[in-house]
Structure formats: structure tokens, C-alpha cells
C-alpha positions in Angstrom: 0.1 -24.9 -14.5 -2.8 -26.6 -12.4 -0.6 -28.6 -9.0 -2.5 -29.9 -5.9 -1.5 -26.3 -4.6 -3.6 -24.5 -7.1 -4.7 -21.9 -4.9 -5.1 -17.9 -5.0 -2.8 -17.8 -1.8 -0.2 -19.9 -2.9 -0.3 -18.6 -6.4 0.4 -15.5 -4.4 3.5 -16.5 -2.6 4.6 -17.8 -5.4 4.8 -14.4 -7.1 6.6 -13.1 -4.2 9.1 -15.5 -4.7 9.6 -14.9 -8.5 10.0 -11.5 -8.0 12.4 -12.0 -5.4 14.3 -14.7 -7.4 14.2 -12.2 -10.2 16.3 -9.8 -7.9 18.3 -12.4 -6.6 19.5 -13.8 -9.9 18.8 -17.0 -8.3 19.6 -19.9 -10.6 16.1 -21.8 -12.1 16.8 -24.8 -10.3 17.2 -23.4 -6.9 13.9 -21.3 -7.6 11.8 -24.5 -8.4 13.2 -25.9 -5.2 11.8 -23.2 -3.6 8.8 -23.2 -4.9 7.2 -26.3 -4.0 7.3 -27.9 0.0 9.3 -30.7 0.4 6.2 -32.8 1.7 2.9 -32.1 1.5 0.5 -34.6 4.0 -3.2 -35.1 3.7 -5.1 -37.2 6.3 -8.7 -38.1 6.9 -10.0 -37.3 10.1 -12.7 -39.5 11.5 -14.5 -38.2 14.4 -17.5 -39.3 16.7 -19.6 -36.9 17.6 -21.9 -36.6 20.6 -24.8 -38.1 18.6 -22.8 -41.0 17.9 -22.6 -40.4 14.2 -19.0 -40.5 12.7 -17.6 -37.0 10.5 -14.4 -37.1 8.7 -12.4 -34.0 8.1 -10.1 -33.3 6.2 -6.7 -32.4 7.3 -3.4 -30.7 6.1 0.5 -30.2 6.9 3.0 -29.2 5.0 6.8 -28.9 5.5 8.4 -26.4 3.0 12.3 -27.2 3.4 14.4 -28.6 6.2 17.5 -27.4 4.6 18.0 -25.2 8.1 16.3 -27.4 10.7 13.2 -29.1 11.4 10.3 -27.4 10.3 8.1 -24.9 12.4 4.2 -23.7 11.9 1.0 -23.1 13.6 -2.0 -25.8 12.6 -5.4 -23.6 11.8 -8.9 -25.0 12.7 -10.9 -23.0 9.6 -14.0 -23.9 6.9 -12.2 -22.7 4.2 -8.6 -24.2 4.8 -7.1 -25.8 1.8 -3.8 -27.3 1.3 -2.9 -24.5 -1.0 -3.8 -21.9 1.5 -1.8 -24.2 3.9 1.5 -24.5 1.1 1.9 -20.9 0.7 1.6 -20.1 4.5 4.7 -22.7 4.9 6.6 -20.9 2.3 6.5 -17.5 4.2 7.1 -18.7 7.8 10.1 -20.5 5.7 11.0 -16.4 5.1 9.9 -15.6 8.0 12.1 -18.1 9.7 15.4 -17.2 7.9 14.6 -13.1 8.5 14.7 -13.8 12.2 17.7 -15.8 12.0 16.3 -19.0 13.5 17.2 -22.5 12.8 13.7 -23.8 11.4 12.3 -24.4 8.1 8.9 -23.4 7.6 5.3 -25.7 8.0 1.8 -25.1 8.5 -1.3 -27.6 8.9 -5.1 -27.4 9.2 -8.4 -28.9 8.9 -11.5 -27.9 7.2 -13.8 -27.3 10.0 -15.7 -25.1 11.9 -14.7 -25.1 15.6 -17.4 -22.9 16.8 -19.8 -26.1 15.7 -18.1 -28.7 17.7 -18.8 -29.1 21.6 -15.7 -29.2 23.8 -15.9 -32.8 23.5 -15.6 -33.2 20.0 -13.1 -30.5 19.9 -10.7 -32.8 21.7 -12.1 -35.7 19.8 -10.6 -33.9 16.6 -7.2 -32.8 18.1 -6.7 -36.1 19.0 -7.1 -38.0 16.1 -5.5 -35.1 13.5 -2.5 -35.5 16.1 -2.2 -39.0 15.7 -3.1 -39.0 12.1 0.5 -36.9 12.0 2.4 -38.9 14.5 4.5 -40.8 11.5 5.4 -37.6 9.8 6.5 -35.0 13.0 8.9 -34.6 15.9 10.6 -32.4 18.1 13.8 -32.6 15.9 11.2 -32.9 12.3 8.5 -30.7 12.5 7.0 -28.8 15.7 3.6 -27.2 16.0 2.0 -24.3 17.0 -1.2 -23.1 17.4 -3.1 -20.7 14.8 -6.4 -19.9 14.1 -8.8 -21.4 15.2 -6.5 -23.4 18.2 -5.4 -22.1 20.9 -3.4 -23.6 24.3 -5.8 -26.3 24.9 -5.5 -27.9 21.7 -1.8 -27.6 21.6 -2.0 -29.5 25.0 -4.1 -32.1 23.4 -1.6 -31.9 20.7 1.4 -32.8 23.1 -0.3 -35.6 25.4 -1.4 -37.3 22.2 1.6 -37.7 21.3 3.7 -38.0 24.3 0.9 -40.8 25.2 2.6 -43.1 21.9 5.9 -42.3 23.1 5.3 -43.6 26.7 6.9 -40.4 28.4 6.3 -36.3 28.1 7.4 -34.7 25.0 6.3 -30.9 25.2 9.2 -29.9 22.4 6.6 -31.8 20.0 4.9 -28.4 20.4 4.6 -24.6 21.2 2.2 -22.2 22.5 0.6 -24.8 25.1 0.0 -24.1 28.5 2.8 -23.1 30.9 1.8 -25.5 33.4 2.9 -28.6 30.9 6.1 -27.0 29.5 4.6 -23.5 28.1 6.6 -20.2 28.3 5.7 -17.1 30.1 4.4 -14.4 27.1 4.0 -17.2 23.9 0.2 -15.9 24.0 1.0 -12.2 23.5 4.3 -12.3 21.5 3.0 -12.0 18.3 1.2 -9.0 19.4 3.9 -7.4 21.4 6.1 -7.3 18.6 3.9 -5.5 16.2 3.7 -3.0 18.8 7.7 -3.2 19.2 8.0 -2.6 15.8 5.2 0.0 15.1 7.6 2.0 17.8 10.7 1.6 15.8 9.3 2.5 12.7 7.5 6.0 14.5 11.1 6.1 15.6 12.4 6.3 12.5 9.4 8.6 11.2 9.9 10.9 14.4 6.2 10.5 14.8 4.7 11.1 18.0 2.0 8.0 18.7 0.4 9.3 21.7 -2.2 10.8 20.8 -2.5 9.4 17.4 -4.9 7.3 15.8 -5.1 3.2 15.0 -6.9 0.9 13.1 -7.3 -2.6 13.4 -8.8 -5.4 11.3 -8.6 -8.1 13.6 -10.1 -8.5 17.1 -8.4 -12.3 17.8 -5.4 -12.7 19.6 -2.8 -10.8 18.1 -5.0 -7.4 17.1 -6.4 -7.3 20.7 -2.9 -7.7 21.7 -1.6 -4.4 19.5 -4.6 -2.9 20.8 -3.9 -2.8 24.3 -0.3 -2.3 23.8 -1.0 0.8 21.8 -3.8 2.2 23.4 -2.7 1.7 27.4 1.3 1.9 27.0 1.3 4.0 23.3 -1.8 6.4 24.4 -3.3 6.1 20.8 -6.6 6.6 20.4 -8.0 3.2 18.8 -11.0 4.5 16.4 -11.8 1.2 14.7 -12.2 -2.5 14.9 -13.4 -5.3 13.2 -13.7 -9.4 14.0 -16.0 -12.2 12.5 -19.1 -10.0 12.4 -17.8 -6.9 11.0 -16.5 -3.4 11.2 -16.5 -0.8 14.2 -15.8 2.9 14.3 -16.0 5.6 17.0 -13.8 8.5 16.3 -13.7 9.7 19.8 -12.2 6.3 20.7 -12.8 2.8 21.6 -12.7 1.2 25.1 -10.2 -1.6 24.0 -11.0 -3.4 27.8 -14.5 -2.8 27.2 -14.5 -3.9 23.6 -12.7 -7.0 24.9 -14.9 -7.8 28.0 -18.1 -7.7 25.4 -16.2 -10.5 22.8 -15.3 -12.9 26.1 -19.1 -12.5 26.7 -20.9 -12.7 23.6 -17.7 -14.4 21.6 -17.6 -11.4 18.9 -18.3 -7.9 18.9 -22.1 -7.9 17.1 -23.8 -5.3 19.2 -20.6 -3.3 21.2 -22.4 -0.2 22.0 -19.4 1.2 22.3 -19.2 2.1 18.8 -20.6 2.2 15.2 -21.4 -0.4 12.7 -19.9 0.5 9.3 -19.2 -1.3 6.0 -16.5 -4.1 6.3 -14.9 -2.5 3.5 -14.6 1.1 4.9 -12.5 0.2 7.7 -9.1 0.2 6.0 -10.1 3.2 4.6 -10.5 4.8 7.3 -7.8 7.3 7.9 -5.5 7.0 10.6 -1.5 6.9 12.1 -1.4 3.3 12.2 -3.2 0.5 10.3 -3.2 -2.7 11.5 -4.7 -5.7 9.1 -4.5 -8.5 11.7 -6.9 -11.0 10.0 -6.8 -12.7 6.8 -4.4 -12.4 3.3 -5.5 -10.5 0.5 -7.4 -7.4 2.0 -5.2 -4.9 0.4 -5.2 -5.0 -3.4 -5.3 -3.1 -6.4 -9.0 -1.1 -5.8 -7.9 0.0 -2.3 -4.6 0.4 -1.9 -4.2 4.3 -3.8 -6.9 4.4 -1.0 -5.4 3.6 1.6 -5.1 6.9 4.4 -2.2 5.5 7.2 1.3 6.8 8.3 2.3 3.2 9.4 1.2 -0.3 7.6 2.0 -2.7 10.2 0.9 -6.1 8.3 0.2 -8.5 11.6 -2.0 -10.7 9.3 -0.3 -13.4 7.0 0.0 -12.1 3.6 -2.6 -9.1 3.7 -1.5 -7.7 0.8 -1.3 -8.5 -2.6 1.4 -8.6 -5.2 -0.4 -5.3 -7.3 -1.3 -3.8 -4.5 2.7 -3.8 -3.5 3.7 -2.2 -6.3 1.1 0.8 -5.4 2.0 0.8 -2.3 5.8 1.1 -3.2 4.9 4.3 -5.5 3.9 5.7 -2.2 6.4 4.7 0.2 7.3 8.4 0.9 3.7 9.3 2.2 3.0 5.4 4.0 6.1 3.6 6.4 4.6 -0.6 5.2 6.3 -3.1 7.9 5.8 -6.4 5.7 4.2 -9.1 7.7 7.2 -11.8 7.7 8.8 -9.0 10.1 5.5 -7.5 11.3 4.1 -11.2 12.6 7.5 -12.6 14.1 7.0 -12.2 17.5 4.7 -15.5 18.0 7.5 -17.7 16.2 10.5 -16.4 17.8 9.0 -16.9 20.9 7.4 -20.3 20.0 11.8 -20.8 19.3 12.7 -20.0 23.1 9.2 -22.6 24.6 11.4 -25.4 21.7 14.6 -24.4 23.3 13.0 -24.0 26.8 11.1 -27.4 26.8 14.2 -29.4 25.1 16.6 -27.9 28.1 14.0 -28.2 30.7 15.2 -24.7 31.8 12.6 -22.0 31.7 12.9 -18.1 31.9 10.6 -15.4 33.1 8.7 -13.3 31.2 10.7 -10.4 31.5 13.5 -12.5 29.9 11.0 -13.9 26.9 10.1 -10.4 26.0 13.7 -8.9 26.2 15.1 -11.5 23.8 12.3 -11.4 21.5 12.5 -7.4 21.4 16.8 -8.1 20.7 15.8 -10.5 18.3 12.9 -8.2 16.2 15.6 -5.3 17.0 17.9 -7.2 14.4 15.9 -8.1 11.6 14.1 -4.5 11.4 17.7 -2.9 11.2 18.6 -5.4 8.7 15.2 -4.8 6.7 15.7 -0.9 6.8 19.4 -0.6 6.0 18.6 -3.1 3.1 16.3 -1.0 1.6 17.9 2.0 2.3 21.1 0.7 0.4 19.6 -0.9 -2.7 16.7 1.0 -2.7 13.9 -1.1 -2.6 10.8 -1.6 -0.8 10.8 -2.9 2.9 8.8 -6.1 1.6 11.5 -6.5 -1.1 14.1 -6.5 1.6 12.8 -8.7 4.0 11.7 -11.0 1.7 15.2 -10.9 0.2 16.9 -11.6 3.8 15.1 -14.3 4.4 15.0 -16.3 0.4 19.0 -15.6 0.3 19.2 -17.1 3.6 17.6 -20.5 2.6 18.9 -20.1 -0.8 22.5 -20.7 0.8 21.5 -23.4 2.9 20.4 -25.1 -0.1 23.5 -24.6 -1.6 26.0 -25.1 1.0 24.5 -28.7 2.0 24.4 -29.4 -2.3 21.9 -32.1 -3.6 21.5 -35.7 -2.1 22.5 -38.3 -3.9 
């Protein structure tokens, strides 16, 4: 059936969900409720740029269910954003929401663009006006934003005085993952990144597998992979063989220098020309064997012609999405060889920390970062044992579990508040 979401991404989710509703015995008309978001916005962006010309974007936001809360989701500055893309990454932070046990349905916005074209100026020009274009549809107790890819804390700043300016005082709970010197908490940045390593731990735990020493892979230079990087190479002592970003795929068996790796991107804004290790084909990196594989980048990378392929102990899926529905079901033939941590679990960290800057900024009481990361480690702590026992008990994949948690929980929130009028 063609929707306004028609989309390979949200077709997708969607799959996820039927299987899952399939499991559930969830009744047909709970499962179309799920399916589609509550509300869906589309905005045009008009923007001057330095030349004095006038471009208009197009911009995205949609709010899956608010059966639990207001809504909560990063805003993504991409080319290829669409609101389909934008749909199905709503429905998983809804699961992703309801796994961790916070109080938040899920969102996610964008706008077609390319930031690395804009100057600062316009840059600001465009957060501004997609801000405002949303003003009618958000708040702190409707919808809260975060930043994604392609933002970062400066245009979740530009985010929050936007709109503080039409309320006439400071509202930082309109957003998360801004600076900490306008309402910010200590750690947001590095949350999501911590906690894959967190749960990469527990899971090598679990496997009694010894990670120093071992080997990781990791598609995904940005924020969070750089992140898992560090974690695992300085405080894990693995031996990071392989990286990728924009402009491809980097191997060196012996291992990479992650601080020198990172010192070349700040400088040259990708790794094109690290001489600190070898150019290979994008596709041979998640083939590359290793302990621990890391897909930090985009949805769809593992699927049916690579996942039999696929040479890791641990699958920790820090991307949104990364792999696909027939992949899965490979991947669940070989869940005695390959440990998979499903992303909704894997990627947690940045949202339940993005939860504490909410709670932090509505209380104006703030905590250190030694606090941040020990409550986001007791709050990851709880949905991995939840996710294991699950599938240890019903015996089911981990993606199936988690996936599970999180649909039952909003699935009972739906029911216990009934249908209106």
C-alpha cells in the first residue's frame, strides 16, 4: 500500500513490528495504531544565503505516540532525509524509549540538506527558521529535541534560544544535547558511545571473552564510533584494526592509532589520506574478521548477501537499524557462533542521558558527570538483563526480545488509557 511513508526504512520497521505483533498476539487494531505516527509535520524552510539568493528546504518531524509522555528524537541535517526515513526512526526510539523504561514517546525530524555546503552563517540561518517553522507543533512537555546527524551542540543551542526568544524567557527543556554552559549536562556528547562500550562489556561478560587484546571493527568514525573507539581501545586494550567514515574503509591489522586517526578527521574533516592505515573496499570492512563489530553509521548494511558472511564474536548495532529483517533471521540461525546486541539497546545511551539534561534542565538541578554516567550504566544494566533473560526464557533472538519489551510496553499504555472519544 503506497502512504506518504513509503520508504525502504520505514517499510523496514514496519516488518519489525509485524513480526513482533505476530509474537505478541497483539490485536489488529492496536497493531495499525502502531504502525503509523500520530502526526507527521512537513515545513518549508526558506533561507537566505550569503549571496543574497533565497533556498527553501524541506523539513520533517514526526511524533509516533504520546501514549507514555511527550515525545523525544534527535533532528538530522542529511541530503537524503525523507519523511519515511524520519517515520520509521520515530517508531524505534518509540521501542527504544519503552526498553529503557523512560517516560517519552518516540520523534525524529530532519531536513534535506547538506551541512557541509552551508557557511556557518547560513547554518544558523537554517536552524533558526526550521525551529520556528516547529514552534506550533513542540514543547518541553510535547515533543523535545535532540541532536542527530548532521547537528551537533551548536544547533541544538540555536534550537533552544529560537525558541526561548518567542517565549520571552529561557526554555533549555525544549531541547537536549546542547551546550552545558546554557542548561547542557556533563557526558550527553559521549553517552551514546559509552554505553555501547558498557554493553559490549556485559555481553563479553556473559561470553567469558577476554577483550584486551582482541580485535574491533567500526563502521562509523562520527561521534558515537569514535566514542566506542576510544573506550575500547584505551580502557578495553583492544586492538582497533578498522574504520570507516564518509570517504571510505580503513584497515591496519597491527592496529590503528584511534587519537591519531581522530586528530587527522578534526584536521582534514574525514579520514581520506590517514597514513595510518589502508584503503580497502567499503564493502570489505564488515567482513573483516574480528571480536567486536561495531556498525555505527547508517540502516541497512547487514542484509541477506553478507550476513552468513559476517566473521565477529560480538554485534554491537550503535547505528539505527543496521540490519535488515532477512538478514535477522540469518543472523538468528547463528546466534551460537555471533552474541548480536540490537541497536534499540545498543544506541540507548544518548537518549537516556538526553532524559537526565530534560529532568536536569526542568529542575534546574544539575549533576556531575560521574553521576550522569553511573545512572545511565544502572539504567542500560536493566534493560540488557531484561533483554537476555527474555530471550533466554522464550527462546528467541535478543532483537526479538527487546523489541518485544519495548512494543508490549507501549502496547499497554495504549490500552490502559483506552481510545478518546
Amino acid at each position: 500500500m503506497q502512504h506518504i511513508y513509503s520508504d525502504p526504512t520505514f517499510a523496514m520497521a514496519c516488518e519489525q513490528l509485524d513480526l513482533v505483533a505476530d509474537y505478541l498476539q497483539m490485536p489488529s487494531s492496536l497493531h495499525n495504531r502502531l504502525r503509523f505516527p500520530k502526526r507527521a509535520i512537513t515545513v518549508a524552510v526558506p533561507v537566505r544565503m550569503d549571496d543574497g539568493s533565497v533556498n527553501i528546504f524541506h523539513g520533517y518531524r514526526v511524533q509516533h505516540h504520546l501514549s507514555m509522555g511527550p515525545t523525544k528524537g534527535g533532528t538530522r541535517f542529511t541530503p537524503g532525509v525523507t519523511i519515511g526515513e524520519v517515520a520509521a526512526l520515530a517508531m524505534w526510539m518509540s521501542w527504544k524509549c519503552a526498553l529503557a523504561g523512560l517516560p517519552y514517546g518516540g520523534a525524529k525530524g530532519g531536513v534535506t540538506v547538506d551541512p557541509l555546503r552551508l557557511s556557518p552563517a547560513e547554518l544558523e540561518r537554517l536552524s533558526r527558521r526550521y525551529m520556528q517553522e516547529m514552534i506550533p507543533f513542540i514543547g518541553p512537555h510535547v515533543d523535545i529535541m535532540g541532536p542527530d546527524m548532521g547537528t551537533n551542540e551548536r544547533v541544538m543551542a540555536w534550537f533552544m534560544d529560537t525558541y526561548s526568544a518567542y517565549r520571552g524567557h529561557s526554555v533549555p527543556e525544549i531541547v537536549t544535547g546542547k551546550p552545558v554552559s546554557v542548561g547542557g549536562t556533563h557526558g550527553r556528547r559521549e553517552a551514546t558511545g559509552r554505553g555501547v562500550v558498557y554493553l559490549i562489556e556485559r555481553a563479553a561478560n556473559l561470553l567469558k571473552l577476554e577483550l584486551a587484546g582482541g580485535t574491533v571493527v567500526i563502521q562509523g568514525f562520527g561521534n558515537v564510533g569514535s566514542v566506542a573507539a576510544y573506550g575500547l581501545a584505551y580502557k578495553g586494550g583492544m586492538r582497533v584494526i578498522g574504520l570507516s567514515d564518509i570517504s571510505g574503509a580503513y584497515r591496519n591489522d597491527a592496529g590503528i592509532d584511534v587519537r591519531a586517526a581522530d586528530r587527522h578527521v578534526r584536521k582534514h574533516a574525514s579520514l581520506a589520506g590517514f597514513p595510518g592505515a589502508e584503503a580497502i573496499p567499503a564493502e570489505e570492512l564488515l567482513l573483516t574478521p574480528c571480536d567486536v563489530l561495531i556498525p555505527a553509521a547508517v540502516s541497512g548494511v547487514i542484509h541477506r548477501d553478507n550476513a552468513s558472511r559476517i566473521r565477529c564474536r560480538i554485534l554491537a548495532e550503535a547505528a539505527n537499524g543496521p540490519t535488515t529483517v532477512e538478514a535477522d533471521r540469518i543472523l538468528a540461525g547463528r546466534a551460537h557462533e555471533l552474541f548480536v546486541i540490537p541497536d534499540i539497546l545498543c544506541n540507548a545511551g544518548g537518549v537516556i542521558v538526553s532524559y537526565f539534561e530534560w529532568i536536569q534542565s526542568l529542575q534546574s538541578f544539575f549533576w556531575n558527570e560521574t553521576e550522569v554516567a553511573d545512572r545511565l550504566f544502572r539504567v542500560l544494566e536493566q534493560a540488557f538483563t531484561a533483554v537476555i533473560k527474555r530471550a533466554r526464557d522464550e527462546k528467541i533472538s535478543h532483537r526479538l526480545a527487546a523489541l518485544a519489551i519495548g512494543v508490549e510496553r507501549v502496547m499497554n499504555a495504549k490500552k490502559d488509557r483506552g481510545l478518546f472519544p
